[in-house]
Chimera marker file (.cmm) of the C-alpha trace (Angstrom):
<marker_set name="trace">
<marker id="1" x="83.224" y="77.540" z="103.551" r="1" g="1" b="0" radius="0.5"/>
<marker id="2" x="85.784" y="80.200" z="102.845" r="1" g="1" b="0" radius="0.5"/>
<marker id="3" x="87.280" y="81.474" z="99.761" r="1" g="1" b="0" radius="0.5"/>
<marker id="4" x="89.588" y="84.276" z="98.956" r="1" g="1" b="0" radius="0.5"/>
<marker id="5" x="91.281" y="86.292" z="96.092" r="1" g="1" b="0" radius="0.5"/>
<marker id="6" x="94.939" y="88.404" z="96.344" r="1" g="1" b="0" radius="0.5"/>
<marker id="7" x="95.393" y="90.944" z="94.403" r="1" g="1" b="0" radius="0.5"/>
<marker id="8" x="99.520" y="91.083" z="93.958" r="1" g="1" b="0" radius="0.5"/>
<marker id="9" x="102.050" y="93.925" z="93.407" r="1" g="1" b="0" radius="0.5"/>
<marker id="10" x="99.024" y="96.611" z="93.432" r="1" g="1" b="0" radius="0.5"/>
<marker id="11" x="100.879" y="100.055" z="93.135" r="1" g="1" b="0" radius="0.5"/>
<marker id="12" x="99.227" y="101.782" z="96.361" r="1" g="1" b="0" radius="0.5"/>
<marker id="13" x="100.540" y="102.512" z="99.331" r="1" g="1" b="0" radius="0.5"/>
<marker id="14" x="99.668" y="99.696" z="102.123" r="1" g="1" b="0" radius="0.5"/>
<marker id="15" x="98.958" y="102.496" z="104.364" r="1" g="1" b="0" radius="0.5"/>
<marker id="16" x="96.813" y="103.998" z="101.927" r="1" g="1" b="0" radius="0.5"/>
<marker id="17" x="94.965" y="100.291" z="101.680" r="1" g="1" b="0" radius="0.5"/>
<marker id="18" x="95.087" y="99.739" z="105.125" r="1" g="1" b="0" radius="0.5"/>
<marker id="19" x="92.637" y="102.774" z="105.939" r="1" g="1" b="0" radius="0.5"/>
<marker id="20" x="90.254" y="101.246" z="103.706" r="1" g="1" b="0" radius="0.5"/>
<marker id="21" x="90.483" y="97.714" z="104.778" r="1" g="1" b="0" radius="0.5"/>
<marker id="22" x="89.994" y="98.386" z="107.989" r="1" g="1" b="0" radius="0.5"/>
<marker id="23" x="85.997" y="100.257" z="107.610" r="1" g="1" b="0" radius="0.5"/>
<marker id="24" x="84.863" y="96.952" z="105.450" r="1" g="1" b="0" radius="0.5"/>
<marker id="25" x="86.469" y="94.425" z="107.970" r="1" g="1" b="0" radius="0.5"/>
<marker id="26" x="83.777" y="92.023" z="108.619" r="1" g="1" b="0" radius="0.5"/>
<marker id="27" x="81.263" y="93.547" z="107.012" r="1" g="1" b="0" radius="0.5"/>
<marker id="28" x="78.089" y="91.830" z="104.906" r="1" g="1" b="0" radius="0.5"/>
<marker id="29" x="79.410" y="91.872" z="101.768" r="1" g="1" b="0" radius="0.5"/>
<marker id="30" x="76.305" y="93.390" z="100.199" r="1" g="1" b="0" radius="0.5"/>
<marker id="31" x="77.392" y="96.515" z="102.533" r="1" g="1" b="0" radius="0.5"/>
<marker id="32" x="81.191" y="96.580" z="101.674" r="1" g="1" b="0" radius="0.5"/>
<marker id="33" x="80.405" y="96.946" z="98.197" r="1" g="1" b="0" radius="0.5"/>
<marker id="34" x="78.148" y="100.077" z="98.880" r="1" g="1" b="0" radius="0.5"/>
<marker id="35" x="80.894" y="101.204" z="101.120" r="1" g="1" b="0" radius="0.5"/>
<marker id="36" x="83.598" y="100.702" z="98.304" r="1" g="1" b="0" radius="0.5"/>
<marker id="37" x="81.549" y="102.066" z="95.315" r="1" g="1" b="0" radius="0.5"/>
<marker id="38" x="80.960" y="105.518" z="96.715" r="1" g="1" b="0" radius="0.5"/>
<marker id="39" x="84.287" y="105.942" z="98.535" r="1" g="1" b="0" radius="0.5"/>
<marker id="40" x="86.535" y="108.741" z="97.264" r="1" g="1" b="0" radius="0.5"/>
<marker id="41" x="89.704" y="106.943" z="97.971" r="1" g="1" b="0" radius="0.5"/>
<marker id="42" x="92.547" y="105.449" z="96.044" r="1" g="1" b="0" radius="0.5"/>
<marker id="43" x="92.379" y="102.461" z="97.473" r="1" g="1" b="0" radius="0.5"/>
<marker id="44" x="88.496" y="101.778" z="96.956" r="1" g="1" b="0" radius="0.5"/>
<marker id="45" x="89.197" y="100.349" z="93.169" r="1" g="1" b="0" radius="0.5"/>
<marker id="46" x="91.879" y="97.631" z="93.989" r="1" g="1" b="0" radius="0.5"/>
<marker id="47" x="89.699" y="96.628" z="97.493" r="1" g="1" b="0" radius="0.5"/>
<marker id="48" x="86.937" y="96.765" z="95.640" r="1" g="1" b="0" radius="0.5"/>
<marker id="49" x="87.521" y="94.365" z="92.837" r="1" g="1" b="0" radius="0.5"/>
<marker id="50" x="89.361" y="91.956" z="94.422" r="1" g="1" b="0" radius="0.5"/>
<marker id="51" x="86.730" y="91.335" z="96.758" r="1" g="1" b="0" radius="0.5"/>
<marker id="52" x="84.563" y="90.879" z="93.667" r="1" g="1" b="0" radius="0.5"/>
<marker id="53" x="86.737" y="88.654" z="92.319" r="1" g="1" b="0" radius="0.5"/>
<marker id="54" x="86.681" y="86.832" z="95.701" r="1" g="1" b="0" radius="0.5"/>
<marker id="55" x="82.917" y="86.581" z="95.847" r="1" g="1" b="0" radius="0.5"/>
<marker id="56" x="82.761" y="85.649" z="92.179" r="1" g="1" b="0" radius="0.5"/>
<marker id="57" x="85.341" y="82.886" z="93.486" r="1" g="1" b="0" radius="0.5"/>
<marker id="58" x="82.828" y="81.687" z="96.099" r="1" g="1" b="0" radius="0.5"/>
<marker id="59" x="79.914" y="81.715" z="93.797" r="1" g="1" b="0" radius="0.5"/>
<marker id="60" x="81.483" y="79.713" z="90.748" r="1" g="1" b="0" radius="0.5"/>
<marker id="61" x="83.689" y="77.436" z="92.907" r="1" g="1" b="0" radius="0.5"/>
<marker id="62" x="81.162" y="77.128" z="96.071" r="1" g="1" b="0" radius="0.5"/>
<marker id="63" x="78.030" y="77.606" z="94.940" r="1" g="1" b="0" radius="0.5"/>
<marker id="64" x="77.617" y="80.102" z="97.567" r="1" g="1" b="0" radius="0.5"/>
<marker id="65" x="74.613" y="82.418" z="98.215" r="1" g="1" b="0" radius="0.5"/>
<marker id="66" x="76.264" y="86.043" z="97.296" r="1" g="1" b="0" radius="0.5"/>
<marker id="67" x="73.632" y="87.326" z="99.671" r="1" g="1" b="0" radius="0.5"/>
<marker id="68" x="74.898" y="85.466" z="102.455" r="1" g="1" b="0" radius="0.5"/>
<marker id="69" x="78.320" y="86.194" z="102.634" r="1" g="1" b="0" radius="0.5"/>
<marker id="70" x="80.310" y="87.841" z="104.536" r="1" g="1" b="0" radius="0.5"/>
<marker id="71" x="83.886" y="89.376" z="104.914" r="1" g="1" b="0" radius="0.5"/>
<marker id="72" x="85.802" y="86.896" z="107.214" r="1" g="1" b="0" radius="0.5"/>
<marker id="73" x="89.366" y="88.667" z="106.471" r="1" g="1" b="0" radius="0.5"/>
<marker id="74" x="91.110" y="91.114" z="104.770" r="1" g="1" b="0" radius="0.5"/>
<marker id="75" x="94.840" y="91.592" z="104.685" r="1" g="1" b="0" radius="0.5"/>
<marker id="76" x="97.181" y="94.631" z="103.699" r="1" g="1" b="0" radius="0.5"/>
<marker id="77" x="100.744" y="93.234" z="103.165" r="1" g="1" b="0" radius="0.5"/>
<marker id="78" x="103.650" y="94.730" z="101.938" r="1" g="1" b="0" radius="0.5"/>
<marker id="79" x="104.912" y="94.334" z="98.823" r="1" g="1" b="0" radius="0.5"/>
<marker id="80" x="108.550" y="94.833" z="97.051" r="1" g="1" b="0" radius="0.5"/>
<marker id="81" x="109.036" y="98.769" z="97.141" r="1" g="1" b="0" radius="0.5"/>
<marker id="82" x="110.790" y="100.151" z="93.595" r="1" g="1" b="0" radius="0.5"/>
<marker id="83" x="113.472" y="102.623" z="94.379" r="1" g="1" b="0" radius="0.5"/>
<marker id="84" x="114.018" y="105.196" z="92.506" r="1" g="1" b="0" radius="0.5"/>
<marker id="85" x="116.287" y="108.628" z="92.354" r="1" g="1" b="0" radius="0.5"/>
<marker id="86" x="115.200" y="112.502" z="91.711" r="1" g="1" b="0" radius="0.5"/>
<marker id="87" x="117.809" y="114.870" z="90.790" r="1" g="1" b="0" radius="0.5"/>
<marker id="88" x="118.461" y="117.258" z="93.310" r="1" g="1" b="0" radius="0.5"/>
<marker id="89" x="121.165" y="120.359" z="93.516" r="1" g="1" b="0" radius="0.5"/>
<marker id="90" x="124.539" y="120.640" z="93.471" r="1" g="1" b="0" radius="0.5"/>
<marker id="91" x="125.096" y="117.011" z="91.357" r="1" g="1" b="0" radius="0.5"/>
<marker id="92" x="123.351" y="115.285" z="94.289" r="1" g="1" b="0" radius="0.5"/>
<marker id="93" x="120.585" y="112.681" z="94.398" r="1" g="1" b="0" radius="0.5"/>
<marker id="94" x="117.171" y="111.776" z="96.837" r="1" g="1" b="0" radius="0.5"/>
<marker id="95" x="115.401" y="108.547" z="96.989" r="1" g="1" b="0" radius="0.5"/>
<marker id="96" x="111.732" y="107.617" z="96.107" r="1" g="1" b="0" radius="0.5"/>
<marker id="97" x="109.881" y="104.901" z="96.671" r="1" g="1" b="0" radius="0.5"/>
<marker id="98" x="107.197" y="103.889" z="95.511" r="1" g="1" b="0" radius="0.5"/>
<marker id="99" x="105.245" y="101.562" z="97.738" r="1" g="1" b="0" radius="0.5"/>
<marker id="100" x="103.287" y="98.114" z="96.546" r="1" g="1" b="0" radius="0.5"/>
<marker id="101" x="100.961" y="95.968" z="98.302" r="1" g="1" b="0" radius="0.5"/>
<marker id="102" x="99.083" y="92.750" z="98.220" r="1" g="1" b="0" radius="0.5"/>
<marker id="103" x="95.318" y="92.747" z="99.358" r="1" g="1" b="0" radius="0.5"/>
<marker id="104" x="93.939" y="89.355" z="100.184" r="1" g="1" b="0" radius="0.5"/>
<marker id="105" x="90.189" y="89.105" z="100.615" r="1" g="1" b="0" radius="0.5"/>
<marker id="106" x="88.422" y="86.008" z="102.432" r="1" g="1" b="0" radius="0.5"/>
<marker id="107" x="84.652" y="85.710" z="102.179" r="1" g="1" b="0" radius="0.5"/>
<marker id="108" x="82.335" y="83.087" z="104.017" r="1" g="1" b="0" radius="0.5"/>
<marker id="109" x="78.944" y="82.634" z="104.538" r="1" g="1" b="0" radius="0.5"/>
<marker id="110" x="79.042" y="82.859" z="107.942" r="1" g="1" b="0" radius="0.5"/>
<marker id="111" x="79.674" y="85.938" z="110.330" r="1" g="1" b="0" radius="0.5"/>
<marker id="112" x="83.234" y="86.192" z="111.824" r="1" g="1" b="0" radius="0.5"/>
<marker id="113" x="83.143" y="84.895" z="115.689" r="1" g="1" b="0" radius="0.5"/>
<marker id="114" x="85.261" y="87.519" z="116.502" r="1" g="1" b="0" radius="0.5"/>
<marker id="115" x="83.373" y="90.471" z="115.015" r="1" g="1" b="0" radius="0.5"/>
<marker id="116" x="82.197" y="93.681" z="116.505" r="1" g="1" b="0" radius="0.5"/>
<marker id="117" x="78.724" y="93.762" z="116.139" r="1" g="1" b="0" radius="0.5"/>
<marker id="118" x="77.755" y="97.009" z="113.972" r="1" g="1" b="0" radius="0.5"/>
<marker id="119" x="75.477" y="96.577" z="111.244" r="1" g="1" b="0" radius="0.5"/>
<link id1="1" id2="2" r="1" g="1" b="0" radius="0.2"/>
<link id1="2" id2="3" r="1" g="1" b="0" radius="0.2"/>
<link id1="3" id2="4" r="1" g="1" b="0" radius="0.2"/>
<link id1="4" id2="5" r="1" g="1" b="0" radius="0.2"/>
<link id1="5" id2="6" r="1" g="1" b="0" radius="0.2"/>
<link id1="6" id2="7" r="1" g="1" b="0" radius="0.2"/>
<link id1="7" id2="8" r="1" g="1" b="0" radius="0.2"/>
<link id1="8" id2="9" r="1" g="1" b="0" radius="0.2"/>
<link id1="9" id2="10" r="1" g="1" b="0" radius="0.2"/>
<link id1="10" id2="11" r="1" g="1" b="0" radius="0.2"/>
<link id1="11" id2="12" r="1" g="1" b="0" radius="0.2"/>
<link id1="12" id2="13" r="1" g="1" b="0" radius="0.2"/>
<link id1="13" id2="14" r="1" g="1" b="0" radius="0.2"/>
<link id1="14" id2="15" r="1" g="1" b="0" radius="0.2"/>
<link id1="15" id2="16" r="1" g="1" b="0" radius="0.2"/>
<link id1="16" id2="17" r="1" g="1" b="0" radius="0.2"/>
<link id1="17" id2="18" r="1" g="1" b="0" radius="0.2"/>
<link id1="18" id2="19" r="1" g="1" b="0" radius="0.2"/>
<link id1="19" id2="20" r="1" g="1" b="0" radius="0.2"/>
<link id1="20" id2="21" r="1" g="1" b="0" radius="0.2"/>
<link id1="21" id2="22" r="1" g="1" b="0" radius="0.2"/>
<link id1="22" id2="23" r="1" g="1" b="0" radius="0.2"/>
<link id1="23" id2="24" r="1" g="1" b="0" radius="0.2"/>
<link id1="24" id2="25" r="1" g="1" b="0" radius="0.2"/>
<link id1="25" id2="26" r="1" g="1" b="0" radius="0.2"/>
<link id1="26" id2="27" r="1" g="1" b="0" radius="0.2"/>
<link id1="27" id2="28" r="1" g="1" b="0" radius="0.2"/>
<link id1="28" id2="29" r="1" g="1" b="0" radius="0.2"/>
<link id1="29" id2="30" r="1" g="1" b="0" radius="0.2"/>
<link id1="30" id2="31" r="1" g="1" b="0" radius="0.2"/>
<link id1="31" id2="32" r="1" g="1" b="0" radius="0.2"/>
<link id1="32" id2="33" r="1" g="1" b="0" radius="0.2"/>
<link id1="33" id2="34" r="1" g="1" b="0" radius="0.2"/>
<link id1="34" id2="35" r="1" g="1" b="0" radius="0.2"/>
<link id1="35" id2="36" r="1" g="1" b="0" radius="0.2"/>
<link id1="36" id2="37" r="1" g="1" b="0" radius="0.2"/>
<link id1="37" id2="38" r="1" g="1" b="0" radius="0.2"/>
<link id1="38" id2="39" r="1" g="1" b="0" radius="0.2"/>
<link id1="39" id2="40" r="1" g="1" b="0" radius="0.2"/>
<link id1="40" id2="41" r="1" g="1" b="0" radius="0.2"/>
<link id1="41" id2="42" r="1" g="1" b="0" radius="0.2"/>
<link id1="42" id2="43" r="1" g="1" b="0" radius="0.2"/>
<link id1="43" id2="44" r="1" g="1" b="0" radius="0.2"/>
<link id1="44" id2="45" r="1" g="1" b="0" radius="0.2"/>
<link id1="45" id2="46" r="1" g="1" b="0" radius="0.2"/>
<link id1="46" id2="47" r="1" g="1" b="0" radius="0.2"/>
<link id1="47" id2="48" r="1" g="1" b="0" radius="0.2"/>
<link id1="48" id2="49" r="1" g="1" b="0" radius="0.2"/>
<link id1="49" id2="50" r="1" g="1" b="0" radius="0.2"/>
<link id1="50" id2="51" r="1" g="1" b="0" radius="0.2"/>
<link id1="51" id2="52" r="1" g="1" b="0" radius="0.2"/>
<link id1="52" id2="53" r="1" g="1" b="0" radius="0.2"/>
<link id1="53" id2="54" r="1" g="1" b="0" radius="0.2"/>
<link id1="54" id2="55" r="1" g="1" b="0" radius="0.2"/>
<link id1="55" id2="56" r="1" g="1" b="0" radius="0.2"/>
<link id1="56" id2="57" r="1" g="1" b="0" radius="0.2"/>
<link id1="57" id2="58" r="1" g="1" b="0" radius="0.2"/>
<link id1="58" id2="59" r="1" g="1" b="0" radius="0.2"/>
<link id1="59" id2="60" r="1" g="1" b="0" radius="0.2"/>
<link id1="60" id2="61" r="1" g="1" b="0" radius="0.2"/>
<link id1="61" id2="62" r="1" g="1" b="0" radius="0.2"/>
<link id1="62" id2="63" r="1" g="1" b="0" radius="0.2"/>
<link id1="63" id2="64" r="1" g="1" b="0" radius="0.2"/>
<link id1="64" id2="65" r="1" g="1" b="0" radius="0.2"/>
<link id1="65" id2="66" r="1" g="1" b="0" radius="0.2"/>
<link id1="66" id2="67" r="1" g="1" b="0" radius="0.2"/>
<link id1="67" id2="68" r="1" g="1" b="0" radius="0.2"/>
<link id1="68" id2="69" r="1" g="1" b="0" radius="0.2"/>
<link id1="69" id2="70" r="1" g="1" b="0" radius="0.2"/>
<link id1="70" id2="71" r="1" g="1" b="0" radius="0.2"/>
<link id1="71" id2="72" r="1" g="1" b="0" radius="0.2"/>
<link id1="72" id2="73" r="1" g="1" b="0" radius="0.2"/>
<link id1="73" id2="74" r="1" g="1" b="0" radius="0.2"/>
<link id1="74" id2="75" r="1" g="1" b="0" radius="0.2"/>
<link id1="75" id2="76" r="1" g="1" b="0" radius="0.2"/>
<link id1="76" id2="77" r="1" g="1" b="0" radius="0.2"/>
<link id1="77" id2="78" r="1" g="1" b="0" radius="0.2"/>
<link id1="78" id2="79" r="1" g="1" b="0" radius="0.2"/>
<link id1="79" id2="80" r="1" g="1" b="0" radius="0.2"/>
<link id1="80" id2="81" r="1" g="1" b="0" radius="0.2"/>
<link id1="81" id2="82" r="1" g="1" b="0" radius="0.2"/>
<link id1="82" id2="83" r="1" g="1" b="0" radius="0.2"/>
<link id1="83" id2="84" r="1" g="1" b="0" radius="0.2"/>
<link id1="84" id2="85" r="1" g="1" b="0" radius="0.2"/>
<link id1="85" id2="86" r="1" g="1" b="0" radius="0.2"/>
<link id1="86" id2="87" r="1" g="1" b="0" radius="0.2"/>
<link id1="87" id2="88" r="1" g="1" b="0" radius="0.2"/>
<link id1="88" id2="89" r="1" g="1" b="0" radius="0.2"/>
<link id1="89" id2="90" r="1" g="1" b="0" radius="0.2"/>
<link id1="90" id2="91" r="1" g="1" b="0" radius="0.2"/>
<link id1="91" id2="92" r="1" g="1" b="0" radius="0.2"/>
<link id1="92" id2="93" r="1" g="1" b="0" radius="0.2"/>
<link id1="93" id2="94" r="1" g="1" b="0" radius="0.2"/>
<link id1="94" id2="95" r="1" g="1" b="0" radius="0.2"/>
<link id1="95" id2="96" r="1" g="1" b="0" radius="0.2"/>
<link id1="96" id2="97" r="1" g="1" b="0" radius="0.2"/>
<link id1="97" id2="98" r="1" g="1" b="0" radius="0.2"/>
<link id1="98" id2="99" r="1" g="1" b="0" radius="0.2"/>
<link id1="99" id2="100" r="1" g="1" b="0" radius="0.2"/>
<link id1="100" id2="101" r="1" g="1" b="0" radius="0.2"/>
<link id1="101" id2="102" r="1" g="1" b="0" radius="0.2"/>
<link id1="102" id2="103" r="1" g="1" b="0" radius="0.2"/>
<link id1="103" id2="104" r="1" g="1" b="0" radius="0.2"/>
<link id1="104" id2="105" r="1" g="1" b="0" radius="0.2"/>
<link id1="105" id2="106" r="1" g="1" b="0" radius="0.2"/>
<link id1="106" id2="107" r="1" g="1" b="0" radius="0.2"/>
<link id1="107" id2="108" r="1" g="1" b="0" radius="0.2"/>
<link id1="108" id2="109" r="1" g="1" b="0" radius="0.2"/>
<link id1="109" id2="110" r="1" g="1" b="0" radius="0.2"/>
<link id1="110" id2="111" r="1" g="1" b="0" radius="0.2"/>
<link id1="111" id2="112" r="1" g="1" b="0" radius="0.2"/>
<link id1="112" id2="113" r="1" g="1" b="0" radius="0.2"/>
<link id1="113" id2="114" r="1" g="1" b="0" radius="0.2"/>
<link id1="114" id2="115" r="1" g="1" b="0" radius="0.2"/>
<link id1="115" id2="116" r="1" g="1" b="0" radius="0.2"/>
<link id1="116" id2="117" r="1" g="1" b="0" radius="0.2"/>
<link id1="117" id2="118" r="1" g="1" b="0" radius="0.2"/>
<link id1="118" id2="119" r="1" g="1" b="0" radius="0.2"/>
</marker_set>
């Protein structure tokens, strides 16, 4: 069994959210959570609840154990970037963007096959 959430359009670098993603990768979830909570990042919120949203998914949908579950995937995409212009000397103009991203989480309750064991 595997279920997942997506968070869309989350105004955060993907680089930023990639950092994060990448330390809870197939992790317990019970562990991922602890890891998120006290994290001093900007990215810990979004991860954070949408892989609360994708173990509330699990439990309501599945009837999954929440203790049981782990992370099977997490993904960092790229979302549409806004553009935007700061005025600069001499009549001239710069560009800004501001970066968006999509987190998908997948939870199961079994470990990933592929995973590094470190617990």
């Amino acid at each position: 069994m595997e279920v997942s959430a997506i968070a869309k359009y989350v105004r955060l670098s993907p680089q930023k959210a990639r950092l994060l993603a990448d330390q809870v990768r197939t992790l317990p979830v019970e562990r991922a959570i602890d890891l998120l909570k006290y994290s001093n990042r900007k990215a810990a919120l979004p991860v954070l609840k949408t892989l609360e949203s994708a173990i509330a998914n699990a439990e309501h949908n599945e009837n999954a154990d929440i203790d049981e579950l782990w992370i099977r995937q997490i993904m960092v995409d790229e979302a549409p970037t806004m553009k935007r212009f700061r005025a600069r000397a001499k009549g001239r103009g710069t560009r800004i963007f501001k970066r968006n991203c999509h987190i998908t989480v997948s939870v199961s309750d079994e470990p990933n096959p592929h995973r590094k064991f470190r617990i």
